[in-house]
KOLLOMI-875162 format. One record per residue (C-alpha): residue in one letter; x, y, z. Coordinates in steps of 0.2 Angstrom, whole numbers. Each point is the difference from the previous one (the first is absolute). Last residue first. Example, Ala and Ser with C-alpha at 12.3 -4.5 7.8 and 13.67 -1.06 7.14 Angstrom:
// residues 2
<kese><r>S</r><east>68</east><north>-5</north><up>36</up></kese>
<kese><r>A</r><east>-6</east><north>-17</north><up>3</up></kese>
***
This chain:
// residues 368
<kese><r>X</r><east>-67</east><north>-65</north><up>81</up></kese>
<kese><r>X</r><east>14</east><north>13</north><up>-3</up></kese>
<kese><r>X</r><east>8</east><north>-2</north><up>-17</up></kese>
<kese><r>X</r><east>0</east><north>-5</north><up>-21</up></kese>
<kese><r>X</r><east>17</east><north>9</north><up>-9</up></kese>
<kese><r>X</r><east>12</east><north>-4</north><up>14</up></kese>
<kese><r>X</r><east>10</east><north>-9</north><up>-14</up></kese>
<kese><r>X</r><east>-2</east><north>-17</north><up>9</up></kese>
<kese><r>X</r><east>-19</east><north>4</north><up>1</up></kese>
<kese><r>X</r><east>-2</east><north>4</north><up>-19</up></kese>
<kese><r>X</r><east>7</east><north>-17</north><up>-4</up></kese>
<kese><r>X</r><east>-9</east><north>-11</north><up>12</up></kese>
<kese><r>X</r><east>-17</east><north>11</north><up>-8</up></kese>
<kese><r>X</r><east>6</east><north>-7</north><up>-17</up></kese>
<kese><r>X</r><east>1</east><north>-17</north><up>3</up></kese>
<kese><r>X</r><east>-16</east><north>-2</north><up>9</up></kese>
<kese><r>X</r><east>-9</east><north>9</north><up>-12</up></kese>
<kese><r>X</r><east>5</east><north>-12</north><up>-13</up></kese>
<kese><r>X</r><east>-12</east><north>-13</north><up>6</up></kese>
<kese><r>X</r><east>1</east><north>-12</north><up>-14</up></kese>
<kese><r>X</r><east>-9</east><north>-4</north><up>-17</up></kese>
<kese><r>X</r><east>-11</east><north>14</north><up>-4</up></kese>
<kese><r>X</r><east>-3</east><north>1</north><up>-21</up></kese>
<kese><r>X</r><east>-16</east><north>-9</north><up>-1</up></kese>
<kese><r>X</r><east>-12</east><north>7</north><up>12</up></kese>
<kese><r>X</r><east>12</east><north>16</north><up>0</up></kese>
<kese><r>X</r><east>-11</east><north>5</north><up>-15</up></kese>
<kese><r>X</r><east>-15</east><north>-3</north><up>4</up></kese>
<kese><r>X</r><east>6</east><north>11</north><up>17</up></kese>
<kese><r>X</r><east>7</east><north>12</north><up>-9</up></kese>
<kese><r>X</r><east>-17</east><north>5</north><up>-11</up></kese>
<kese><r>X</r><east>-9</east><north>-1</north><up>16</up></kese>
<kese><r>X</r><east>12</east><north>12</north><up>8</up></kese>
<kese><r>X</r><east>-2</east><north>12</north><up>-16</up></kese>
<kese><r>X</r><east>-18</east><north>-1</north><up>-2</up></kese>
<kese><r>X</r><east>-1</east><north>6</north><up>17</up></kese>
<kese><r>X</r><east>11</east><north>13</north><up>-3</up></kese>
<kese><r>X</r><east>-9</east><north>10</north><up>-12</up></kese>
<kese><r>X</r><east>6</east><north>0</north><up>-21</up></kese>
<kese><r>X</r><east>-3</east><north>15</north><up>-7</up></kese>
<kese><r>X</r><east>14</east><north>13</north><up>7</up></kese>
<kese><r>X</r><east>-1</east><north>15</north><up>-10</up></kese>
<kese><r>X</r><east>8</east><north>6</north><up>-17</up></kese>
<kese><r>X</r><east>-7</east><north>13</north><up>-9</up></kese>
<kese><r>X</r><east>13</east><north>16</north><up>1</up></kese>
<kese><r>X</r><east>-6</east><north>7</north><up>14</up></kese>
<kese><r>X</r><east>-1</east><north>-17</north><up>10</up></kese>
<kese><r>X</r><east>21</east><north>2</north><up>-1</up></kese>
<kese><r>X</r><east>-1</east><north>16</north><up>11</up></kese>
<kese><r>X</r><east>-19</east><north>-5</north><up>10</up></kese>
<kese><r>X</r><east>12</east><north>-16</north><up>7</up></kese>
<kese><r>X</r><east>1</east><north>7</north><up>17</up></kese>
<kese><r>X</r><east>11</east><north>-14</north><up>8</up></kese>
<kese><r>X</r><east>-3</east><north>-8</north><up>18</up></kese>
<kese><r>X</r><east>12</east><north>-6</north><up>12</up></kese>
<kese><r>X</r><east>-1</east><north>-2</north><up>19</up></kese>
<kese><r>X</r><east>14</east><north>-5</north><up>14</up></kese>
<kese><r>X</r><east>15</east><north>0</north><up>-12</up></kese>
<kese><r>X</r><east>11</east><north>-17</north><up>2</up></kese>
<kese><r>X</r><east>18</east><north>3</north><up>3</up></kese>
<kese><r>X</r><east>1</east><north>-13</north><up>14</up></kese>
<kese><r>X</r><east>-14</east><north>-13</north><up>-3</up></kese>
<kese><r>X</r><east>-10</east><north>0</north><up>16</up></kese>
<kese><r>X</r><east>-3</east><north>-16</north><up>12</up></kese>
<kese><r>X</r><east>-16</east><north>6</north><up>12</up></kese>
<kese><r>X</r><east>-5</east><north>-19</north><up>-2</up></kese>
<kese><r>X</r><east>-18</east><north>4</north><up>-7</up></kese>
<kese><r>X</r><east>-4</east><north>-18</north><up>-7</up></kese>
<kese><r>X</r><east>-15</east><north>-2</north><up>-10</up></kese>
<kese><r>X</r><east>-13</east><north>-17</north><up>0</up></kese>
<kese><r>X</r><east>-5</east><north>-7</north><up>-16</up></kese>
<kese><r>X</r><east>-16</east><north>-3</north><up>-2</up></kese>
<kese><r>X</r><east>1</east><north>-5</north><up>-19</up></kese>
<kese><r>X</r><east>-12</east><north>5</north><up>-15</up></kese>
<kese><r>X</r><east>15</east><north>6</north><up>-7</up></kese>
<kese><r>X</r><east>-7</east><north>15</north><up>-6</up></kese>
<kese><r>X</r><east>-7</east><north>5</north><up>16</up></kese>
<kese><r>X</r><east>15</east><north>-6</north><up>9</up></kese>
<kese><r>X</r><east>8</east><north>14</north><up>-11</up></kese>
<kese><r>X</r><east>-12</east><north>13</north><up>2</up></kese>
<kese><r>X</r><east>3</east><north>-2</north><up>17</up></kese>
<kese><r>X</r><east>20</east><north>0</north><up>-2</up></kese>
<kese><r>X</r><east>-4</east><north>17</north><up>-9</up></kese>
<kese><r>X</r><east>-8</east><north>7</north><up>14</up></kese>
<kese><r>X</r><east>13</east><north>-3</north><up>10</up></kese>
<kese><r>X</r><east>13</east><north>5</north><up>-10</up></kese>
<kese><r>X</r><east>-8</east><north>18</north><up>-2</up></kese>
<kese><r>X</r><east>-9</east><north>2</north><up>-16</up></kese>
<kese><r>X</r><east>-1</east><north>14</north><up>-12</up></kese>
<kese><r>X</r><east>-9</east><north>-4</north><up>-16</up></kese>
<kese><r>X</r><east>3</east><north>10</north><up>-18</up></kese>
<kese><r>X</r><east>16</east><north>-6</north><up>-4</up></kese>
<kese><r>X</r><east>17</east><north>6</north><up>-2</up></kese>
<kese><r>X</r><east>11</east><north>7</north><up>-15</up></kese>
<kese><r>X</r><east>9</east><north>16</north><up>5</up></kese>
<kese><r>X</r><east>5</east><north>10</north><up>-15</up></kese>
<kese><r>X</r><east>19</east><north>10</north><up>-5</up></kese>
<kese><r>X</r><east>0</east><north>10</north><up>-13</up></kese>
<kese><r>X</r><east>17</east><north>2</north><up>-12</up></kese>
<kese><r>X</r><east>-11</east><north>-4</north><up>-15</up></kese>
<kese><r>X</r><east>-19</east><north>-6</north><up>6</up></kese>
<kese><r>X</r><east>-9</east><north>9</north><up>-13</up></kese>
<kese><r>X</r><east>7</east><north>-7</north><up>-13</up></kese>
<kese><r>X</r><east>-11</east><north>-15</north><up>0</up></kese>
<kese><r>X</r><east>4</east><north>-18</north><up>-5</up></kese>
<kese><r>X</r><east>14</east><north>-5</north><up>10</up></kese>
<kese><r>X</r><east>-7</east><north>5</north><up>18</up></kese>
<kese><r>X</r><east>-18</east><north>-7</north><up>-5</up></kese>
<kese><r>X</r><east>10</east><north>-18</north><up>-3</up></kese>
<kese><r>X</r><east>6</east><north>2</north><up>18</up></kese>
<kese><r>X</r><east>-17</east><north>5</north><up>8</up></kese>
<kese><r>X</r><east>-8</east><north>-14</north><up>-10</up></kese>
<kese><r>X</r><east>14</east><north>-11</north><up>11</up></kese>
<kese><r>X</r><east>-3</east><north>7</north><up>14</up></kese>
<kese><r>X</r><east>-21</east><north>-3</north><up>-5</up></kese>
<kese><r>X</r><east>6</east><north>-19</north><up>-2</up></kese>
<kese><r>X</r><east>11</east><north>-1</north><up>15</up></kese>
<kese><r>X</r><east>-16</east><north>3</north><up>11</up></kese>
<kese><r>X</r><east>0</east><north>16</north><up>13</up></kese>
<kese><r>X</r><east>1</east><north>2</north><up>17</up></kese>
<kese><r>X</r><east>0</east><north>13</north><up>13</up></kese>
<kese><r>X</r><east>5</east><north>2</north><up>16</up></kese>
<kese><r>X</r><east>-3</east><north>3</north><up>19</up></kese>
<kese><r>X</r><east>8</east><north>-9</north><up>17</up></kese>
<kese><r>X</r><east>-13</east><north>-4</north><up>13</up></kese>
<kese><r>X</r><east>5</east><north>-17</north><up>1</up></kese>
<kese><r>X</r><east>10</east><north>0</north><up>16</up></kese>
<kese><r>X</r><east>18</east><north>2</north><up>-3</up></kese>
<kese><r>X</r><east>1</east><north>-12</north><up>-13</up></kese>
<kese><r>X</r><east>-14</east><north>-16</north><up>-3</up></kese>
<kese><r>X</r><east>3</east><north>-17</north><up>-5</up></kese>
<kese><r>X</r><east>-17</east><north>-10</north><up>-5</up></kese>
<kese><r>X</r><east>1</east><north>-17</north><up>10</up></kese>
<kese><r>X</r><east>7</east><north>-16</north><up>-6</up></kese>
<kese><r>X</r><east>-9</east><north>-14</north><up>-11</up></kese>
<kese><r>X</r><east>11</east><north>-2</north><up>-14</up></kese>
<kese><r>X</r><east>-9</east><north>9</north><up>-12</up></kese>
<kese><r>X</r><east>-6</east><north>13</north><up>12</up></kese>
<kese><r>X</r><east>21</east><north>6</north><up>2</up></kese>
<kese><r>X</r><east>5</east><north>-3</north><up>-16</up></kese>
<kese><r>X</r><east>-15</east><north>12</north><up>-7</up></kese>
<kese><r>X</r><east>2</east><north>13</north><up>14</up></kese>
<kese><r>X</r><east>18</east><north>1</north><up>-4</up></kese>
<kese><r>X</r><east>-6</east><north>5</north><up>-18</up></kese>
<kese><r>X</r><east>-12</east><north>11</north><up>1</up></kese>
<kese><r>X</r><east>9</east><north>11</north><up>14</up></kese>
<kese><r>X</r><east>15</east><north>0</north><up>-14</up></kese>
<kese><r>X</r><east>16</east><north>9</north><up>0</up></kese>
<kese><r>X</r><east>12</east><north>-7</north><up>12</up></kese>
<kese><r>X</r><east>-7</east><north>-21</north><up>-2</up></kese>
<kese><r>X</r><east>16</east><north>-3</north><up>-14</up></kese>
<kese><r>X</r><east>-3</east><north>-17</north><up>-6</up></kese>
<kese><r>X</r><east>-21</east><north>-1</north><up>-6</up></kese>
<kese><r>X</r><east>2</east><north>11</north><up>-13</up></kese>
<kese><r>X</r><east>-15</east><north>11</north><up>-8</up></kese>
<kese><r>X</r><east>-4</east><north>-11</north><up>-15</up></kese>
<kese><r>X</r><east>-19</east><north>4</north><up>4</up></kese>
<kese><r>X</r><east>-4</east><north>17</north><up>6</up></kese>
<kese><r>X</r><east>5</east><north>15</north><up>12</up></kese>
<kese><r>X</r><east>8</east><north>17</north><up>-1</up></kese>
<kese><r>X</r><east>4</east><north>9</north><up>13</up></kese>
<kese><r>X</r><east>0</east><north>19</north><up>-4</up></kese>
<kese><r>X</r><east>11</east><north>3</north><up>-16</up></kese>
<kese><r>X</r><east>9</east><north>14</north><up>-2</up></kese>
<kese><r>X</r><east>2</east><north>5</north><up>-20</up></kese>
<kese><r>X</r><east>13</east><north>9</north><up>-8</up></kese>
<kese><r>X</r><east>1</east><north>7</north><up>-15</up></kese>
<kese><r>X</r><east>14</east><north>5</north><up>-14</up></kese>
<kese><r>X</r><east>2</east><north>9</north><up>-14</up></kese>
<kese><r>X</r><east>17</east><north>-2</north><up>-10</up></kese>
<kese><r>X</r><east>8</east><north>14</north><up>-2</up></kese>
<kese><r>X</r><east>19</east><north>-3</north><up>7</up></kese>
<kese><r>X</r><east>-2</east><north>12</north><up>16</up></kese>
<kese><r>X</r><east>-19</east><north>-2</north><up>0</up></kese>
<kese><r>X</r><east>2</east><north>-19</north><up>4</up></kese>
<kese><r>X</r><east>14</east><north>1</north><up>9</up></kese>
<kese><r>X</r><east>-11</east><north>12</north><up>14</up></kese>
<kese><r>X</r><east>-15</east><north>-10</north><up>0</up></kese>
<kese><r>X</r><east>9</east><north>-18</north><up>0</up></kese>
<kese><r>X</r><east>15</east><north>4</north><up>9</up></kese>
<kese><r>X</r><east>-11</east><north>9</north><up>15</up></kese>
<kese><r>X</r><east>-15</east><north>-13</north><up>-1</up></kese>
<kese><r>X</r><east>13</east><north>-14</north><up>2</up></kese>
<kese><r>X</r><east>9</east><north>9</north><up>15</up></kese>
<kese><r>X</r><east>-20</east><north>-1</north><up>6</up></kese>
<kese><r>X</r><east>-1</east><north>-17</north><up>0</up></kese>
<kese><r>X</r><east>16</east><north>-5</north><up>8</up></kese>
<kese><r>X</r><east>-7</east><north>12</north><up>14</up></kese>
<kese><r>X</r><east>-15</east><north>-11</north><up>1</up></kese>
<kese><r>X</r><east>10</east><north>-16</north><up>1</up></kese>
<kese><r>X</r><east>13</east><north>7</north><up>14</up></kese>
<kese><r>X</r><east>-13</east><north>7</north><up>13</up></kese>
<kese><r>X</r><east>-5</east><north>15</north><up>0</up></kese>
<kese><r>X</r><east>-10</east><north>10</north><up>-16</up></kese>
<kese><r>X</r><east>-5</east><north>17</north><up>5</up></kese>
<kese><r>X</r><east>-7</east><north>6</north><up>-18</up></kese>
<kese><r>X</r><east>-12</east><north>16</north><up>-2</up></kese>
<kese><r>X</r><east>-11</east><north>4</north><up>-16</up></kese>
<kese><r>X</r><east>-8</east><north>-15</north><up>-6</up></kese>
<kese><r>X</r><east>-15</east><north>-2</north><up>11</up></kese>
<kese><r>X</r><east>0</east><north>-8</north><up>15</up></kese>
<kese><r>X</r><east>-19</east><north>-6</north><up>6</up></kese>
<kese><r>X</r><east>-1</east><north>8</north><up>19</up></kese>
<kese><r>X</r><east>4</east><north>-9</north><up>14</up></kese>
<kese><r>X</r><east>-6</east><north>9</north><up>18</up></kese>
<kese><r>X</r><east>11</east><north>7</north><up>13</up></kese>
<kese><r>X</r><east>-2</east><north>0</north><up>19</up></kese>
<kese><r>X</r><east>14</east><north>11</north><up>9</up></kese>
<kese><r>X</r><east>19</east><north>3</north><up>2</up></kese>
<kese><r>X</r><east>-1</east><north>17</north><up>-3</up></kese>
<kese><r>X</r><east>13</east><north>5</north><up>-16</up></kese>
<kese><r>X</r><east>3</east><north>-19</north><up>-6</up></kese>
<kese><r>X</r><east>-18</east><north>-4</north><up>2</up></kese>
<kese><r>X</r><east>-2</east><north>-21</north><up>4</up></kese>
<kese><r>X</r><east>1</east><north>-16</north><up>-8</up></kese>
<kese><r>X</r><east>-10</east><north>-11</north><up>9</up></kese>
<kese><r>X</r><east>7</east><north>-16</north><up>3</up></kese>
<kese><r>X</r><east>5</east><north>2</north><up>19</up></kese>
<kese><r>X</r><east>3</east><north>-19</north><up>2</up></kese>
<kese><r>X</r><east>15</east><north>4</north><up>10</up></kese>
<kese><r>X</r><east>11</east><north>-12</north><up>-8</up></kese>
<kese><r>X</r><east>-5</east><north>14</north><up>-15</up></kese>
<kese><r>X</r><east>3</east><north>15</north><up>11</up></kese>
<kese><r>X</r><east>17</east><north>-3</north><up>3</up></kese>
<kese><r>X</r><east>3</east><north>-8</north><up>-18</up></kese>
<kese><r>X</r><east>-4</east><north>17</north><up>-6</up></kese>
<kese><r>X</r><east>-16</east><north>5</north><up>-11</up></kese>
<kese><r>X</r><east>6</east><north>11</north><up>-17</up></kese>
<kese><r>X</r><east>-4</east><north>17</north><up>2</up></kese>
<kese><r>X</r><east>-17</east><north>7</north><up>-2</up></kese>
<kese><r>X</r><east>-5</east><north>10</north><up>-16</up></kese>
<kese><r>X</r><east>-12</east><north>13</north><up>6</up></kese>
<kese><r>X</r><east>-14</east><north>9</north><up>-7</up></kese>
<kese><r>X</r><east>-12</east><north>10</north><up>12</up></kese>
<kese><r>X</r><east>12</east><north>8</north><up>14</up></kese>
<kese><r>X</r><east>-14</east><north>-1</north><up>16</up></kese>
<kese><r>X</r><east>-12</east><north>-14</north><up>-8</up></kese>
<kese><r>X</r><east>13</east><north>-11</north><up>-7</up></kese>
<kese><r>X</r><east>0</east><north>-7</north><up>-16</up></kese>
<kese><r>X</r><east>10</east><north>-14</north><up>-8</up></kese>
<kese><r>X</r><east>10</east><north>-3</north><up>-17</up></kese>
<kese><r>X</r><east>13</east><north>-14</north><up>-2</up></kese>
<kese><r>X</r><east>7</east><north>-12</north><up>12</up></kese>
<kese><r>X</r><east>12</east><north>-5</north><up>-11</up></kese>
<kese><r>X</r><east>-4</east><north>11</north><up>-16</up></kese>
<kese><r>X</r><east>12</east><north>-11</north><up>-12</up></kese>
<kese><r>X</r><east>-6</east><north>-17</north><up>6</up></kese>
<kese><r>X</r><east>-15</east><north>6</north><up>-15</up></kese>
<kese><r>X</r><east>12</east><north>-9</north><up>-14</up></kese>
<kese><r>X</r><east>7</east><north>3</north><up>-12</up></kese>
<kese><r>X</r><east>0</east><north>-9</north><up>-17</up></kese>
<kese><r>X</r><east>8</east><north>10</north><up>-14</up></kese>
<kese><r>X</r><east>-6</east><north>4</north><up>-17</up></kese>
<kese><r>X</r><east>16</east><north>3</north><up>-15</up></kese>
<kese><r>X</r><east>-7</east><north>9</north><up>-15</up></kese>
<kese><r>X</r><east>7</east><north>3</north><up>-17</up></kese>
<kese><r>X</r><east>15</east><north>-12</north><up>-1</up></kese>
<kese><r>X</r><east>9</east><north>3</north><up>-16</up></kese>
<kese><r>X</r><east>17</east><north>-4</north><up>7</up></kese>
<kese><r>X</r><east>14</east><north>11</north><up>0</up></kese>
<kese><r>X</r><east>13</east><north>-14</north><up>8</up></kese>
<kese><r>X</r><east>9</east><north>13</north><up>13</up></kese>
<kese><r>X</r><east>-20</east><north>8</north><up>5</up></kese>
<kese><r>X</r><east>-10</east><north>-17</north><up>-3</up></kese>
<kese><r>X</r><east>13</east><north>-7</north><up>10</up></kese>
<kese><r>X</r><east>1</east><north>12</north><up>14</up></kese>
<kese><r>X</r><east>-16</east><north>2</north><up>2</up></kese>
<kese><r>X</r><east>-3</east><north>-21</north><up>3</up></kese>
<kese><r>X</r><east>16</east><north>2</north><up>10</up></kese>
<kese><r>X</r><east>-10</east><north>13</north><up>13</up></kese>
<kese><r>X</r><east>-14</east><north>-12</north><up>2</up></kese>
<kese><r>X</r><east>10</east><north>-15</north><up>4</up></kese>
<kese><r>X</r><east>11</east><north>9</north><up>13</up></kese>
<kese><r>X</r><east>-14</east><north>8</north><up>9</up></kese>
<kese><r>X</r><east>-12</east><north>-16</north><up>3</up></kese>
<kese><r>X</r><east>15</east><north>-17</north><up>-4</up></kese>
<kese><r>X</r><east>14</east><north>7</north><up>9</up></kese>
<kese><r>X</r><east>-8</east><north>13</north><up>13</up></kese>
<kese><r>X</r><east>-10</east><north>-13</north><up>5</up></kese>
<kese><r>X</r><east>13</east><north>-11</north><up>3</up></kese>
<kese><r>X</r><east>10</east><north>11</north><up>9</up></kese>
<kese><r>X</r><east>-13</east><north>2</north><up>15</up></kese>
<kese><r>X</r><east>-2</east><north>-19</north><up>0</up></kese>
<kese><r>X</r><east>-8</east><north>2</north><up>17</up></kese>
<kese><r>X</r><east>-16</east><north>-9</north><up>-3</up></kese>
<kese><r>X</r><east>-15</east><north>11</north><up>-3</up></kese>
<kese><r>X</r><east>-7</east><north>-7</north><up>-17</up></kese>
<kese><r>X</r><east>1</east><north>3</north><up>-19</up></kese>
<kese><r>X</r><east>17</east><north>0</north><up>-12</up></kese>
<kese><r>X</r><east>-7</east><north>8</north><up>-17</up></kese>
<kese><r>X</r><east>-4</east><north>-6</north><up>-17</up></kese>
<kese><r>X</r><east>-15</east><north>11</north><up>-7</up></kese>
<kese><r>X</r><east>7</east><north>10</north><up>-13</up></kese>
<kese><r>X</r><east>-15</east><north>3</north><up>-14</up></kese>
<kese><r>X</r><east>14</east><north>4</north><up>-16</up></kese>
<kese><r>X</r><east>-8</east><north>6</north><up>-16</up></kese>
<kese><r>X</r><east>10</east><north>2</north><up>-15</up></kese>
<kese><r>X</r><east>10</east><north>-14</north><up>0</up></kese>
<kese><r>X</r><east>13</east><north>-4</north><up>-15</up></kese>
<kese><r>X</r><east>16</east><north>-6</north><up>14</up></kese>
<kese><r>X</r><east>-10</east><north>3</north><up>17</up></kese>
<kese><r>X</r><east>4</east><north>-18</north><up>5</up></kese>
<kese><r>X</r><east>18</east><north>-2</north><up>-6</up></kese>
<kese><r>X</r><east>6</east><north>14</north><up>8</up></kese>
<kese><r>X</r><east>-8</east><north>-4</north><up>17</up></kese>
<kese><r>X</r><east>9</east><north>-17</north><up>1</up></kese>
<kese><r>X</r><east>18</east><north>6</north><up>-4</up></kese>
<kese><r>X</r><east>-4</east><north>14</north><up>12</up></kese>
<kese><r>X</r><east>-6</east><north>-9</north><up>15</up></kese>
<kese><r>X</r><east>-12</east><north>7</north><up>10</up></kese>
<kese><r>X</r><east>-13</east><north>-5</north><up>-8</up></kese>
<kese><r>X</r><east>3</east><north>-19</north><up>4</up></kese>
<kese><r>X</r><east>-3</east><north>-13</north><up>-11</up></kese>
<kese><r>X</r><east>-9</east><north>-15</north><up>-11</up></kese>
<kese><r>X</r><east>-7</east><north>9</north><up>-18</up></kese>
<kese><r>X</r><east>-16</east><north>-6</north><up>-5</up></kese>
<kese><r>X</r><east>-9</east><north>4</north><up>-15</up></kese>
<kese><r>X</r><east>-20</east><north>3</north><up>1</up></kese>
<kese><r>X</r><east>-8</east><north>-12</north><up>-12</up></kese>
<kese><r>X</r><east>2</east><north>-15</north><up>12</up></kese>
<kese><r>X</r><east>-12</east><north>8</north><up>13</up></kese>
<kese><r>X</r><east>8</east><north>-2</north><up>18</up></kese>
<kese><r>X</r><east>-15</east><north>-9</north><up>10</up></kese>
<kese><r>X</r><east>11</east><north>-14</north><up>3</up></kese>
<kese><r>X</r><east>15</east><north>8</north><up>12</up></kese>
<kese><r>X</r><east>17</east><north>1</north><up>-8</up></kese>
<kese><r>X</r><east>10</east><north>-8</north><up>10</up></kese>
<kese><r>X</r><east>12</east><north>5</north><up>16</up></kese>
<kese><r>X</r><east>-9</east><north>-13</north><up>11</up></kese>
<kese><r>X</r><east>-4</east><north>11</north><up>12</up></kese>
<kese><r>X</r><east>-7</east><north>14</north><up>-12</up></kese>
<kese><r>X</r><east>-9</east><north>13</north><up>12</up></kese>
<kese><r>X</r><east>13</east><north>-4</north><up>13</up></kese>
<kese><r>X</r><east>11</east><north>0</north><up>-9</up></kese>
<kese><r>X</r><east>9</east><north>4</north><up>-15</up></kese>
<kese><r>X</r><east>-10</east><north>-1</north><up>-16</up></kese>
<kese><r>X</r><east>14</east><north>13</north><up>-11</up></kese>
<kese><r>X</r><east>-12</east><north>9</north><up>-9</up></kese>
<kese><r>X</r><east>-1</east><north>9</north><up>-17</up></kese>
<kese><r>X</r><east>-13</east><north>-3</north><up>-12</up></kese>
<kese><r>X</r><east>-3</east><north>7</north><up>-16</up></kese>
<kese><r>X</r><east>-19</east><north>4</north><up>-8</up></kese>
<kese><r>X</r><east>-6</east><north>5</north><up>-17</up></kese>
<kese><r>X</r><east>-16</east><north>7</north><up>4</up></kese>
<kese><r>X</r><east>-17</east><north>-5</north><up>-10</up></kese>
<kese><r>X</r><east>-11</east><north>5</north><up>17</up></kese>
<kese><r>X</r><east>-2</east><north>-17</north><up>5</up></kese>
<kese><r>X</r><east>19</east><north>-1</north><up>1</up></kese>
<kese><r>X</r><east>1</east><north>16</north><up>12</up></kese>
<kese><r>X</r><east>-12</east><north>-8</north><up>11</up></kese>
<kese><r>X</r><east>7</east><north>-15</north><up>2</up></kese>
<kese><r>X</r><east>17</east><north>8</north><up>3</up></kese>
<kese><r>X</r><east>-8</east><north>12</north><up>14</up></kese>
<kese><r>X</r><east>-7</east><north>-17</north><up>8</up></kese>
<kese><r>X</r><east>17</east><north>-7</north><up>-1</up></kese>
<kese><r>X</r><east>10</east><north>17</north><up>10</up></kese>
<kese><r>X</r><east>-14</east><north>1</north><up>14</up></kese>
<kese><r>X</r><east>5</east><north>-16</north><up>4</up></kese>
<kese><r>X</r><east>17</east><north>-5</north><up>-6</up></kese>
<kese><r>X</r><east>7</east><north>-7</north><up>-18</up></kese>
<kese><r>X</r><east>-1</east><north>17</north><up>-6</up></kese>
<kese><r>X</r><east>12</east><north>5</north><up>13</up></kese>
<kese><r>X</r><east>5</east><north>16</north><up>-12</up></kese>
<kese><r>X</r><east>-11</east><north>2</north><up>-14</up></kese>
<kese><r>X</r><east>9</east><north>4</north><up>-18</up></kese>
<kese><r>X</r><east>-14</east><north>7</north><up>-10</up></kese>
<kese><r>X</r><east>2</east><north>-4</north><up>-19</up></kese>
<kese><r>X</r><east>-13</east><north>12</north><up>-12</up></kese>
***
């Protein structure tokens, strides 16, 4: 079988293409190495020579038909990630290259048999709470008022009281801000096209995901990450709102066991699945697990500075895809100490710097 994988040359997108070889799959490659994940706009080392590589954006037509030409399997994981305000951008490359890849397989009748989508768990924004006077709630998104007021607590919408995050399951989306709604017109085409021309789809939201090859150039999407540049170059742990934050985290090589799952068991057709991790940390205690790891003192900074469009706590029940066999086996600490080998020999510069000038110009990092 040919699977075409969308930003194979990526993250998650290379360790899903590793696996997919091991497995005796025949494997194409789309990606157009744009930066920041590919600086240099090359193809990155790790690619494996027996997967063939085709240089370009999925949102292009010319581009796309040529990639799913003889494919039955399409794992699409390109997408525009981030919160900069390139509100159009990510409605080019996230919505726009999913509804073409329908279209072409639809105008072109190919034989693709199975398309699985990378979501993303951005699409609950704040996600589930509970309240003790209306039980479960689903708070709205925090306003930059009470953010510059340092009120991070979500709160009820219906009494305005004390609410508590609860693991979101799969049923109810509020996505708000521009990446997670990206995310969600994706689920839409995906889902919906998918049934509409018969060709069964799934897609999967991914709780942070974490592991070496992760970028070092865009420092939006990785706790892991900034806190490697940041202790590597002797500077102090940088810590939003005040640490308290929740999530979960999972290693790229059970997202991309998840991905494999989706393509091999029919269960999943039209289904959509969180995929998350087993350990719930807030930032603080994950920067001490961190400097545990590292085997550093490294001091933490608690500025108060807040990343506009952030959600306050975010964890996924992952009993949905857990049903069908899969569950998160690697544990974080084996994941930070896997990234830090491997930053050892990769990190040459302080790219946070970079990145957090850019996020301040756009009014994405505030307060402080």
């Amino acid at each position: 079988m040919k699977v075409l994988v969308t930003g194979g040359a990526g993250f998650i997108g290379s360790y899903t293409v590793d696996l997919l070889l091991s497995k005796g799959y025949d494997v194409r490659i789309v990606d157009n190495l744009e930066p920041p994940v590919h600086p240099e706009r090359k193809k990155p080392i790790y690619l494996p020579r027996e997967a063939e590589f085709i240089e370009g954006d999925v949102s292009q037509p010319d581009v796309m038909a040529k990639a799913l030409q003889d494919v039955d399997i399409v794992i699409h994981l390109a997408a525009y990630q981030g919160l900069l305000n390139d509100f159009g951008k990510f409605a080019r490359v996230n919505d726009m290259g999913t509804a073409l890849i329908y279209q072409i397989i639809y105008k072109e009748k190919l034989p693709t048999k199975r398309v699985v989508l990378a979501s993303s768990q951005a699409v609950y924004g704040d996600g589930k709470y509970g309240c003790s006077q209306h039980g479960t709630v689903f708070p709205l998104p925090r306003t930059l008022t009470q953010l510059e007021k340092k009120q991070w607590e979500p709160v009820c919408p219906q009494c305005f009281g004390k609410i508590t995050s609860i693991a979101t399951d799969e049923k109810t989306v509020g996505p708000h801000n521009q990446y997670a709604v990206s995310k969600y017109c994706q689920e839409l085409w995906a889902i919906n096209m998918g049934r509409r021309i018969n060709v069964p789809t799934v897609a999967l939201r991914y709780s942070i995901t974490q592991g070496p090859r992760q970028s070092f150039f865009n420092a939006y999407s990785g706790i892991l990450r900034i806190f490697t540049i940041r202790s590597t170059h002797n500077q102090p742990l940088v810590i939003y709102e005040d640490g308290a934050q929740l999530r979960d985290y999972v290693s790229v090589e059970d997202v991309a066991k998840a991905n494999v799952l989706a393509v091999e068991d029919p269960r999943t057709d039209y289904e959509v699945y969180n995929v998350g991790g087993n350990e719930v940390f807030s930032v603080l205690e994950y920067a001490q697990l961190f400097s545990k790891i590292a085997d550093k003192n490294i001091p933490l900074e608690i500025s108060g500075k807040f990343r506009y469009g952030d959600t306050r706590h975010m964890v996924s029940d992952i009993s949905k895809i857990k049903s069908l066999g899969w569950h998160p086996a690697k544990r974080i600490a084996e994941v930070i100490k896997d990234y830090l080998d491997w930053a050892s020999h990769e990190l040459k510069s302080d790219y946070y710097a970079d990145a957090e000038r850019v996020m301040k110009a756009q009014g994405v990092i505030r307060g402080g």
